[in-house]
C-alpha positions, 0 to 999 in steps of 0.5 A, a space after each residue: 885059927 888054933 893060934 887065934 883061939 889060944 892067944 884069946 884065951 892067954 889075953 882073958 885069962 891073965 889080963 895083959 892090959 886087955 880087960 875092958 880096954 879102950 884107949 891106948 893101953 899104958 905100957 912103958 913108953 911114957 918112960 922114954 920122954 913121952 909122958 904126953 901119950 899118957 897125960 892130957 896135960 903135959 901138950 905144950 910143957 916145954 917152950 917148944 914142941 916134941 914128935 914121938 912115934 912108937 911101935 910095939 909088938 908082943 910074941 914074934 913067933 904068934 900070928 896075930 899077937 898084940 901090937 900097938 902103934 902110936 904117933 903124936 905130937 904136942 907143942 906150946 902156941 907161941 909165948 901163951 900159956 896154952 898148948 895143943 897136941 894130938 895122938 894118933 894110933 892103931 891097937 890091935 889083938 887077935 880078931 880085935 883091933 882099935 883105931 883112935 884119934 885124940 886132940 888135946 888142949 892144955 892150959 899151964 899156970 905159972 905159980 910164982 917164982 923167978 922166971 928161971 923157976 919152974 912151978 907150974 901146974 897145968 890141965 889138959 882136956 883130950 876129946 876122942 874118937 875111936 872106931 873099934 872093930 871085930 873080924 867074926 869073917 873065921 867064925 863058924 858058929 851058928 849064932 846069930 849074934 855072929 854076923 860072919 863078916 867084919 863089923 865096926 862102930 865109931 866111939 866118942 869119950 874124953 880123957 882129962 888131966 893134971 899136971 904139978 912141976 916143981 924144978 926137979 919134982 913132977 906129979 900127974 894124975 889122969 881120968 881117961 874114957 870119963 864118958 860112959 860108952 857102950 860097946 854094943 859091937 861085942 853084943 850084936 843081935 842078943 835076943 836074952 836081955 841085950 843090955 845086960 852085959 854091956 860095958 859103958 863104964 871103962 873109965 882109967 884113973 892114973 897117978 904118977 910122981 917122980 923126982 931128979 936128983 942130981 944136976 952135974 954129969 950124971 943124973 937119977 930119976 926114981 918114979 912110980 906110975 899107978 893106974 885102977 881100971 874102974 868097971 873091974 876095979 884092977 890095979 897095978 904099980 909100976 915102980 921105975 927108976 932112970 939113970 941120965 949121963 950128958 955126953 958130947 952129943 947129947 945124952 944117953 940114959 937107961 932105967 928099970 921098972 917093975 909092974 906088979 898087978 894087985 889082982 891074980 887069976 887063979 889057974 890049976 896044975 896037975 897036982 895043986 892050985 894057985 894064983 897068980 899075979 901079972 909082973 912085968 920086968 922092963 929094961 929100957 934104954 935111949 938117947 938124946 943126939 941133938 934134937 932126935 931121940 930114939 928109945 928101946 924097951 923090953 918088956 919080961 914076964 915073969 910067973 910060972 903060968 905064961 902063954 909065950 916065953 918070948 917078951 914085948 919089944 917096943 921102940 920109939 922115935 922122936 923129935 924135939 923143936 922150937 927150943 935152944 936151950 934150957 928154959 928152966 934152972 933144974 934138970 927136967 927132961 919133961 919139961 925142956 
């Protein structure tokens, strides 16, 4: 119960993606091939098809500490411009925890150019359902907005997409949880105005843009991933950058990103006060062997205030189908 009580406490007080979250939370997977999980419209970029499984754990050594798990696919319909896709996964935090289904449909635009060319912009539209739920069965306060038992309530929102690429050059931006949607879950049976402080507006906007350079053994892909929360006005930067090498069997690559977050907490010691900003530290690294890829990514803390010294693993697992060979003249990993 200590352990329930102090992780709590660490989530609010220095916002590790926790705030007003509905949704998967944006980590660092998208960086391992898997820019589908975080952009509607990129089901269906490739000629084939791609399946990725995840699993992220924060702090190994606390009970109930966050963890994430995700499995998606998304392919192309045959020689139309359409592709579908869907993402299932479970998120859970301390007393907290999230299940959600997401199906997608994306529309790709071909704009000109040799059929060898990419150019294509392309729009996704993914309708969610999530069931939330809060374990209150430890709870021993006497209040009645605590019912003392294990209470869930099913939600509906919608996130949309859009995607531009252009050969080696890629852009996306993203409206995620575009409906409005009360979380009266949190505020069972307050009797002091019960709307009052019920959240409706978790709406994300996300923006990422990045570039390939060069297209013989080796390969460097820098990029950067903005994302604002809307309801609290949060804001965060990540700056990455990939380095790709072709091998025999396929490819091998590795990257490092930088997360800073524009907002701090303020927080006192013995002797002063300060503030405090998130910053996360992420080494990542993976391979393609054939169809399958698989990807590791640790993510570090850095700041004088932290709940844990330990950081946050993540791995993922995929499958690529429906392909040969590259469709396209240019080195674009997303998009093949």
């Amino acid at each position: 119960m200590k352990q329930r009580i102090l992780l709590l406490f660490g989530l609010l007080a220095f916002g590790l993606q926790s705030k007003a979250q509905e949704g998967i939370p944006v980590y660092f997977d998208y960086l391992s091939d898997n820019y589908y999980l975080v952009y509607p419209s990129m089901a269906g970029i490739g000629e084939g098809g791609k399946i990725r499984a995840t699993a992220r754990m924060q702090w190994f050594d606390v009970q109930d500490a966050p963890n994430l798990q995700t499995l998606n696919a998304n392919f192309r319909i045959g020689d139309t411009p359409s592709g579908v896709g869907a993402i299932f996964f479970n998120d859970a935090n301390g007393y907290h925890s999230q299940t959600g289904l997401k199906v997608t449909y994306a529309h790709h635009l071909k704009l000109g150019g040799d059929i060898r060319n990419l150019n294509q912009i392309s729009f996704g539209l993914s309708p969610t359902i999530l069931q939330s739920s809060l374990d209150e069965t430890e709870f021993r306060l006497p209040d009645p907005a605590i019912s003392g038992s294990k209470i869930s309530a099913t939600y509906f929102n919608v996130d949309l997409g859009m995607s531009y690429n252009l050969m080696e050059f890629y852009a996306h931006v993203a409206v995620l949880n575009v409906l409005n949607s009360k979380r009266s879950l949190y505020y069972r049976n307050r009797q002091d105005n019960p709307e009052q402080f019920l959240i409706d507006n978790l709406r994300r906007y996300l923006f990422s843009a990045g570039y390939i350079f060069g297209r013989q053994e080796w390969q460097f892909e820098p990029s950067v991933l903005f994302q604002m929360t809307d309801f609290t006005q949060e804001k965060s930067l990540d700056i990455n950058a990939k380095v790709y090498k072709d091998v025999d069997f396929g490819r091998i690559w590795g990257g490092l990103s930088y997360r800073r977050s524009f907002d701090g907490a303020q927080f006192q010691t013995a002797n002063s006060f300060g503030e405090q900003r998130l910053q996360l530290i992420t080494p990542i690294v993976g391979a393609n062997i054939k169809n399958f890829m698989v990807s590791y990514n640790y993510s570090y803390q850095m700041g004088d205030i932290r709940f844990d010294n330990g950081g946050f693993h993540q791995i993922t697992i995929g499958y690529d189908f429906g392909q040969s060979e590259r469709k396209y003249d240019c080195y674009c990993p997303a998009a093949q």
